[in-house]
MDTraj code that builds the backbone (N, CA, C; nanometers):
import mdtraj as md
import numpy as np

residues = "UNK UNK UNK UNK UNK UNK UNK UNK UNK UNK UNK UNK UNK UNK UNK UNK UNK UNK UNK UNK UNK UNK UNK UNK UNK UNK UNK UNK UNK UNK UNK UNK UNK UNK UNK UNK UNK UNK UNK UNK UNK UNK UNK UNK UNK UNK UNK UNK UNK UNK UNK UNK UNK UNK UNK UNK UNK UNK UNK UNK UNK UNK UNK UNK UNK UNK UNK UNK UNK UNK UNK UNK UNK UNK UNK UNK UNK UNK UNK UNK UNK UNK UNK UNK UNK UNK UNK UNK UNK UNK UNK UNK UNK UNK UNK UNK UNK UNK UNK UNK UNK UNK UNK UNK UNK UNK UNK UNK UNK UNK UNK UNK UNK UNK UNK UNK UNK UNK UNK UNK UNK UNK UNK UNK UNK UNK UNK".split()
xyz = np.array([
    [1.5201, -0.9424, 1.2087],
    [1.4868, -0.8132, 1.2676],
    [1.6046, -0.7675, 1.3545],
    [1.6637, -0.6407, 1.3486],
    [1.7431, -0.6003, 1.3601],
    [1.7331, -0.5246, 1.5373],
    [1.8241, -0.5679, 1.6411],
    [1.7966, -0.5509, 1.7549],
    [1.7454, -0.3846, 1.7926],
    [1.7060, -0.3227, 1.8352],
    [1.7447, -0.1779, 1.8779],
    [1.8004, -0.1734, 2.0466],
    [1.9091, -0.0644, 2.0691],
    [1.8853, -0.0354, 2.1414],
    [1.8758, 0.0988, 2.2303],
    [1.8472, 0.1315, 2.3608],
    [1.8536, 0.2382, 2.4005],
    [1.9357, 0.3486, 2.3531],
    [1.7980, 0.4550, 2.3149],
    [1.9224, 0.6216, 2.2671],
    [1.8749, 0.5850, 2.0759],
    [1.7919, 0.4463, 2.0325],
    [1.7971, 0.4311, 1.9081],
    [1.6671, 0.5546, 1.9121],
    [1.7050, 0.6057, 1.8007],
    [1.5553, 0.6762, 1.7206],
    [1.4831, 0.6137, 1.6161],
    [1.4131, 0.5885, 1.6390],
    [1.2759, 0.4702, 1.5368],
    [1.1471, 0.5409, 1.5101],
    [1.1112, 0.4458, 1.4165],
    [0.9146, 0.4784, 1.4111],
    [0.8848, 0.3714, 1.4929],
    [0.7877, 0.3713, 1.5288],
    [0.6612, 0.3016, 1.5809],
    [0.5126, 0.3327, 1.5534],
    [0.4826, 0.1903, 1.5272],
    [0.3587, 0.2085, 1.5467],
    [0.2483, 0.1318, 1.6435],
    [0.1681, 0.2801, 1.6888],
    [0.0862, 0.2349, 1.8061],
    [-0.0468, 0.2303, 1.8059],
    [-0.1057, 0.1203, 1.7734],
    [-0.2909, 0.0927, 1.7683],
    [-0.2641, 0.1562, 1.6143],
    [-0.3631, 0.2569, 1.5679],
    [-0.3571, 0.2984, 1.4102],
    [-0.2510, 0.4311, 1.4243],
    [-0.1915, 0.4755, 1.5341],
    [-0.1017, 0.6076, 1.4419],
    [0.0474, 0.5551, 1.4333],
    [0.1128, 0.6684, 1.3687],
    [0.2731, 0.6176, 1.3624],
    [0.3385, 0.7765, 1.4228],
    [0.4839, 0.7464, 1.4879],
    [0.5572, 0.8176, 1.5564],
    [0.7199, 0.7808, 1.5693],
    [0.7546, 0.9028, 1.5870],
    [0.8852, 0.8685, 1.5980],
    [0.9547, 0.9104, 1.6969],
    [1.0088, 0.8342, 1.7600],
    [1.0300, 0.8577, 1.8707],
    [1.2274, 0.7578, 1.8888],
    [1.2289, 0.7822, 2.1059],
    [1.3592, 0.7207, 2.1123],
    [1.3068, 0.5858, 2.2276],
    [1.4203, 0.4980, 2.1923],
    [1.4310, 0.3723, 2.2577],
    [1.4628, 0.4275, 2.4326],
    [1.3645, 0.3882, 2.5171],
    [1.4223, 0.4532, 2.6405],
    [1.4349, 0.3039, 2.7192],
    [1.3601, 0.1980, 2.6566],
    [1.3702, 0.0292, 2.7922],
    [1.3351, -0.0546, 2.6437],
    [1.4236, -0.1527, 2.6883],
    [1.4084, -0.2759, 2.6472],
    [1.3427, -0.3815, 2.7014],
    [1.2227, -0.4376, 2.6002],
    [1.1856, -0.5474, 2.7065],
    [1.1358, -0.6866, 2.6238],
    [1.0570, -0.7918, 2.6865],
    [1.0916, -0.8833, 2.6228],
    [0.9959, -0.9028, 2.4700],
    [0.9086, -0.8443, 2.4539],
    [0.8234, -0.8921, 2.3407],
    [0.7743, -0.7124, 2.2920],
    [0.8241, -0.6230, 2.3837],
    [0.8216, -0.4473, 2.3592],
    [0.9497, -0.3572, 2.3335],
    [0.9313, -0.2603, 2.2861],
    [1.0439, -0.1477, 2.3458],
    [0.9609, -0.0063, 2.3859],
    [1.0084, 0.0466, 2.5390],
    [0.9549, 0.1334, 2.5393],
    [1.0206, 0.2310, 2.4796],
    [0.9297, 0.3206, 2.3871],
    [0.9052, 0.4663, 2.2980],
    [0.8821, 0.5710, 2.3904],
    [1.0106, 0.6787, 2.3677],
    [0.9782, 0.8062, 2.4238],
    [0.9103, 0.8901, 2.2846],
    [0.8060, 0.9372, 2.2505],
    [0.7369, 1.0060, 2.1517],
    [0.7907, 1.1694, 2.1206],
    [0.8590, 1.1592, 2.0142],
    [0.9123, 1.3152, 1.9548],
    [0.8527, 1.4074, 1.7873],
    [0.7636, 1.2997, 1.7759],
    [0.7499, 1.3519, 1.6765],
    [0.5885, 1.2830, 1.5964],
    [0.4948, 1.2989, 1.5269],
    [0.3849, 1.2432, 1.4401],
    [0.4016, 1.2166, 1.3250],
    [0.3841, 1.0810, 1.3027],
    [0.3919, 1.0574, 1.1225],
    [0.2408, 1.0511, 1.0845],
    [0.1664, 1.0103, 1.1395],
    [0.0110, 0.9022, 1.1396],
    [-0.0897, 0.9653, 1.2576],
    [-0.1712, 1.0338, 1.2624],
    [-0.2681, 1.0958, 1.3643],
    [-0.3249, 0.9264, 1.3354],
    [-0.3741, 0.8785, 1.4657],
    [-0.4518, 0.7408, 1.5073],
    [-0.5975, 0.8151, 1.4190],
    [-0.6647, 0.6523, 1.3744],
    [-0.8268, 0.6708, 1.3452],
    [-0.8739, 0.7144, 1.4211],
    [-1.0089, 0.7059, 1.4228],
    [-1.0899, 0.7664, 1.4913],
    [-1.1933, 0.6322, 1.5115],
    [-1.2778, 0.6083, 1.5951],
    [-1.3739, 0.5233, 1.6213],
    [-1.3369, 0.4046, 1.7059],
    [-1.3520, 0.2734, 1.6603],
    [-1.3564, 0.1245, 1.7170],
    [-1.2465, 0.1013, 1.6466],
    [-1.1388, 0.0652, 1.7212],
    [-1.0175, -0.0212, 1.6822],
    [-1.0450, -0.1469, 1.6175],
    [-1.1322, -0.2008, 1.6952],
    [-1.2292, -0.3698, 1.6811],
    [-1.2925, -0.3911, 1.5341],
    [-1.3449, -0.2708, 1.5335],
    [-1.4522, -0.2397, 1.4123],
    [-1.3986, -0.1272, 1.2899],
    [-1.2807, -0.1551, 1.2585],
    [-1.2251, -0.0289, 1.1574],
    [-1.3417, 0.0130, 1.0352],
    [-1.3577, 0.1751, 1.0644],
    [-1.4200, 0.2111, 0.9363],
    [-1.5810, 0.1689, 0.9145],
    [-1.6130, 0.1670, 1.0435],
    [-1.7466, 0.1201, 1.1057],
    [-1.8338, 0.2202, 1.1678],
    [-1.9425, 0.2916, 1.1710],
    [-2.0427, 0.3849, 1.2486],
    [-2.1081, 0.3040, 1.3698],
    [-2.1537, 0.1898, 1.3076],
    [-2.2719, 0.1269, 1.3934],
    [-2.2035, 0.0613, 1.4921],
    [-2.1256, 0.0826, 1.6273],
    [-2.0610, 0.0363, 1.7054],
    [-2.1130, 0.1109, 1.8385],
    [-2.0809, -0.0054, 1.9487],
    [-2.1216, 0.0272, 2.1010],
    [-2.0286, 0.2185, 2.1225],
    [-1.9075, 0.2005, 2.1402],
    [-1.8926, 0.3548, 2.1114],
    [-1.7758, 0.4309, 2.0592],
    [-1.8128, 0.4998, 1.9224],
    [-1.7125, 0.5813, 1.8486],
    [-1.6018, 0.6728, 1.9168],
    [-1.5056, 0.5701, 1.9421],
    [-1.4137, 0.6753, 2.0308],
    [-1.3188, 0.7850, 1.9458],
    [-1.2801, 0.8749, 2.0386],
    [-1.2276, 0.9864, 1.9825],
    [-1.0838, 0.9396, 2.0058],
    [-0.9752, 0.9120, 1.9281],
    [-0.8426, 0.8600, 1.9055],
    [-0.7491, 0.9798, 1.9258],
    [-0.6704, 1.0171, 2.0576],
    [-0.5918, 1.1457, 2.0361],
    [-0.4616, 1.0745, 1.9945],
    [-0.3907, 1.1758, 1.9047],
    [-0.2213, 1.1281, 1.9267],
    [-0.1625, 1.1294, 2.0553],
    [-0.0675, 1.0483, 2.0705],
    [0.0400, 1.0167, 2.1754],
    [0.0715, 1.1475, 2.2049],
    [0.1508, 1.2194, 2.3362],
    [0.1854, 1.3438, 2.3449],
    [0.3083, 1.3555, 2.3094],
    [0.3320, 1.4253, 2.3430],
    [0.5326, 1.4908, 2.3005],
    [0.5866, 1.4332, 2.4439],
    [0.6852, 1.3210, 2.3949],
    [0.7618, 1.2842, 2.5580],
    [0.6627, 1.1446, 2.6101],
    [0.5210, 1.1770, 2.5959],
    [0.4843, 1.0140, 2.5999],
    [0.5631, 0.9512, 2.5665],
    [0.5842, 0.8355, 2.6916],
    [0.6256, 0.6846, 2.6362],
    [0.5168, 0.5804, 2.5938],
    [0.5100, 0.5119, 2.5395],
    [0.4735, 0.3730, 2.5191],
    [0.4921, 0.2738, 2.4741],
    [0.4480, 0.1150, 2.5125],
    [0.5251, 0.0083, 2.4861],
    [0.4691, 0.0034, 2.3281],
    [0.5277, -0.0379, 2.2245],
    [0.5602, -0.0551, 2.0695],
    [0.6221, -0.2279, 2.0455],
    [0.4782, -0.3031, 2.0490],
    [0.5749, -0.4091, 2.0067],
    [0.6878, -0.4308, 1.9017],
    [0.7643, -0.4853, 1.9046],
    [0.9021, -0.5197, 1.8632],
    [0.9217, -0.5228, 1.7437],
    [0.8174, -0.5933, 1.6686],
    [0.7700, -0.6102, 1.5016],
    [0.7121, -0.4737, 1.4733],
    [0.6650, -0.3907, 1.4931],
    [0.6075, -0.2332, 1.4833],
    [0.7042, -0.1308, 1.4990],
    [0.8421, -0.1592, 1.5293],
    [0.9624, -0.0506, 1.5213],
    [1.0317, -0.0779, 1.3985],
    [1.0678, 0.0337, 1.3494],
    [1.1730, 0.0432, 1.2543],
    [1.2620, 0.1575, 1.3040],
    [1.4574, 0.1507, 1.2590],
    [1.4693, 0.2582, 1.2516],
    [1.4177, 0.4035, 1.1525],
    [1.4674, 0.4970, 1.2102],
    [1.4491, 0.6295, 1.1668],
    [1.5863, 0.6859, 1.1341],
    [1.5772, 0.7204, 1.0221],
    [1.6994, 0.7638, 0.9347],
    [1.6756, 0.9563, 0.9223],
    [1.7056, 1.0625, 0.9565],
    [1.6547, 1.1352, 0.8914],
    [1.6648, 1.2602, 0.9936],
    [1.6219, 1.3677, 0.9535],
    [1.6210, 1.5095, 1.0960],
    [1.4559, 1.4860, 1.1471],
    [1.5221, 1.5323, 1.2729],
    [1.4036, 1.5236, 1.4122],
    [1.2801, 1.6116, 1.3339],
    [1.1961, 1.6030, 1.3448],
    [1.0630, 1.7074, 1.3254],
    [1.0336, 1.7763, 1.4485],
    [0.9836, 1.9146, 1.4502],
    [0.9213, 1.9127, 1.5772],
    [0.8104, 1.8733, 1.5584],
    [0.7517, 1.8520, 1.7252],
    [0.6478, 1.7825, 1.7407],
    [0.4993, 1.8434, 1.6856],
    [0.5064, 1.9624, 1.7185],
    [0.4085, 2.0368, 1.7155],
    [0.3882, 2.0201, 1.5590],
    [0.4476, 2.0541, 1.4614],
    [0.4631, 2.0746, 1.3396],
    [0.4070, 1.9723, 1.2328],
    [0.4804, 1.8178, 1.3339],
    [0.4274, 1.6889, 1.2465],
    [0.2841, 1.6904, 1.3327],
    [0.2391, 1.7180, 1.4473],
    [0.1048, 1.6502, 1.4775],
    [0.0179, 1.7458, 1.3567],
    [0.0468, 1.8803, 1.3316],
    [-0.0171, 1.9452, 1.2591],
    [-0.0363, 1.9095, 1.1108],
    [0.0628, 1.8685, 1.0690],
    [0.0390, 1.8096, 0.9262],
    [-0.0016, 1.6707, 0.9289],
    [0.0131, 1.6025, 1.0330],
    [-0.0499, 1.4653, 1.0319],
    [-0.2405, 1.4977, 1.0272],
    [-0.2481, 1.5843, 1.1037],
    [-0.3783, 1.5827, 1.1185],
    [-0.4483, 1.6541, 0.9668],
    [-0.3562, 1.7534, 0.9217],
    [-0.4411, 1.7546, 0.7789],
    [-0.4376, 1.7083, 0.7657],
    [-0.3647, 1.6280, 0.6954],
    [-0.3294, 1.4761, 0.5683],
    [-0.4503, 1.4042, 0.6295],
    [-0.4891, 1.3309, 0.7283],
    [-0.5892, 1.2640, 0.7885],
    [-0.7121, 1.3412, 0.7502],
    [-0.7571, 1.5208, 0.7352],
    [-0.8489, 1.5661, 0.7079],
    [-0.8934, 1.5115, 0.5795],
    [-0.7407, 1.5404, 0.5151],
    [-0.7967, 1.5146, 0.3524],
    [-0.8238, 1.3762, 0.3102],
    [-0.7610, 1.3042, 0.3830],
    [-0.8237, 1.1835, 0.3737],
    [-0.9422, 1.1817, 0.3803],
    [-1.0100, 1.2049, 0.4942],
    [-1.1466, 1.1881, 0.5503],
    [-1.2190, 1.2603, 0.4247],
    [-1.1964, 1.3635, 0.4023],
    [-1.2735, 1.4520, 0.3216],
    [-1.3106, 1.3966, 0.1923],
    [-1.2461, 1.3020, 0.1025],
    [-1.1796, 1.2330, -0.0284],
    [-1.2915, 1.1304, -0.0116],
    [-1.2703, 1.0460, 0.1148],
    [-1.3710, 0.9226, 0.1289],
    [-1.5244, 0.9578, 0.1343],
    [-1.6295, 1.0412, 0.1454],
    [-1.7245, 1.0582, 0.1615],
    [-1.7815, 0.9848, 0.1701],
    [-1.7770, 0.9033, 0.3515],
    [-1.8582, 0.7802, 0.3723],
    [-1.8843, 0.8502, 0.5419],
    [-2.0238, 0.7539, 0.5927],
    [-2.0757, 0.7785, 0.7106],
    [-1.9197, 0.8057, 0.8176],
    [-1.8626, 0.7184, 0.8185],
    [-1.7229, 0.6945, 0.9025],
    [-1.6220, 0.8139, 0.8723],
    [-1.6053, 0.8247, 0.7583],
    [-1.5215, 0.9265, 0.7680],
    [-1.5881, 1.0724, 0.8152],
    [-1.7290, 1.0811, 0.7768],
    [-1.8052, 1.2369, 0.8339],
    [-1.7554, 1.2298, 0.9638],
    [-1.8074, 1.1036, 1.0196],
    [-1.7988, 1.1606, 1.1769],
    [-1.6676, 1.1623, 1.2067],
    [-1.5564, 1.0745, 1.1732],
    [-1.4019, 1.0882, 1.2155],
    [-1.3816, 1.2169, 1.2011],
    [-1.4145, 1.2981, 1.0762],
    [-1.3616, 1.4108, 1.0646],
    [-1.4098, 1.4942, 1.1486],
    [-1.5448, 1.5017, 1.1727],
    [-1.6080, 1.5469, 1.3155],
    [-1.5378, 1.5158, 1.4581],
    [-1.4766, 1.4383, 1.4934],
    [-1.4216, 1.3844, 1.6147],
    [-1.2635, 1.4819, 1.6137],
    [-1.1967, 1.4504, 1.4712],
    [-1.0873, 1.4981, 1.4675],
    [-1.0898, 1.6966, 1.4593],
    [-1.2381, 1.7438, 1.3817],
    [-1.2045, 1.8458, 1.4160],
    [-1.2054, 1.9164, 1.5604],
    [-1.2665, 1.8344, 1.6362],
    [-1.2649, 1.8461, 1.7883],
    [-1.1106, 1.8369, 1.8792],
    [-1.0607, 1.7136, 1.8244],
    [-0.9243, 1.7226, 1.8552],
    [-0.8368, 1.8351, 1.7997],
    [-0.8514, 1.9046, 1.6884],
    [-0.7848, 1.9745, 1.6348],
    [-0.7691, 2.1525, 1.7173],
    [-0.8768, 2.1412, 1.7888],
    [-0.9110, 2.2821, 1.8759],
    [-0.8862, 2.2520, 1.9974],
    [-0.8379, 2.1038, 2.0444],
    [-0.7649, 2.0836, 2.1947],
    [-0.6668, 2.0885, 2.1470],
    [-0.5589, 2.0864, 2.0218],
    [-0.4187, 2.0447, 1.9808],
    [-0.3844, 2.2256, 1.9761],
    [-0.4517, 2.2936, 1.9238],
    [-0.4116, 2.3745, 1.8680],
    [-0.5167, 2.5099, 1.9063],
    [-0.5262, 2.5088, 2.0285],
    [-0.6404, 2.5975, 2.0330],
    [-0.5557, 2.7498, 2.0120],
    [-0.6882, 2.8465, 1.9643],
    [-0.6159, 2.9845, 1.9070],
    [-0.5944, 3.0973, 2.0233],
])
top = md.Topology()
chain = top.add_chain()
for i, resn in enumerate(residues, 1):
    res = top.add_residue(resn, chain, resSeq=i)
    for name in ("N", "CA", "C"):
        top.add_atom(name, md.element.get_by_symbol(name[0]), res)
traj = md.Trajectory(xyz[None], top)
């Protein structure tokens, strides 16, 4: 595994979404991620319980913000080869692609994810 360091631009991935972002700290088993961009809108529900209804409680999963940092363990970075996205642009197509997902699966889990996410979708993007 190939070191990164500060000023690198990478993906990461954090809990279920993916992002791309820059190396701002190095640390020993992390790197902290400044967040610039959405590849992966996070699930929706129990991290614990993927793809599960019947759980203590179905949380609502927002993406990371624009400029959020967070720690990205070390094995979960790759570089990023490629032009910046804006942010706004990838959270927006991340979150279709995730619609159509949801929509395709017609299972209890995905109704309500898609329910949760269209909720997020009117805090992301309200008109």
């Amino acid at each position: 595994m190939e070191e990164k360091k500060i000023g690198d631009v990478v993906t990461g991935i954090y809990k279920t979404g993916k992002y791309i972002g820059i190396v701002t700290d190095i640390r020993p088993m992390h790197y902290l991620v400044q967040v610039k961009a959405v590849i992966k809108h996070p699930q929706q529900g129990d991290l614990h319980n993927p793809k599960q209804v019947d759980v203590q409680i179905f949380h609502e999963r927002r993406a990371l913000a624009f400029n959020e940092q967070t720690n990205v363990p070390k094995q979960m970075v790759k570089s990023f080869d490629g032009d910046m996205p804006d942010y706004d642009q990838s959270l927006q197509k991340a979150v279709i692609a995730m619609k159509q997902d949801l929509e395709e699966m017609n299972t209890e889990w995905a109704k309500l994810s898609l329910n949760r996410l269209l909720v997020l979708e009117k805090e992301y993007f309200p008109k």
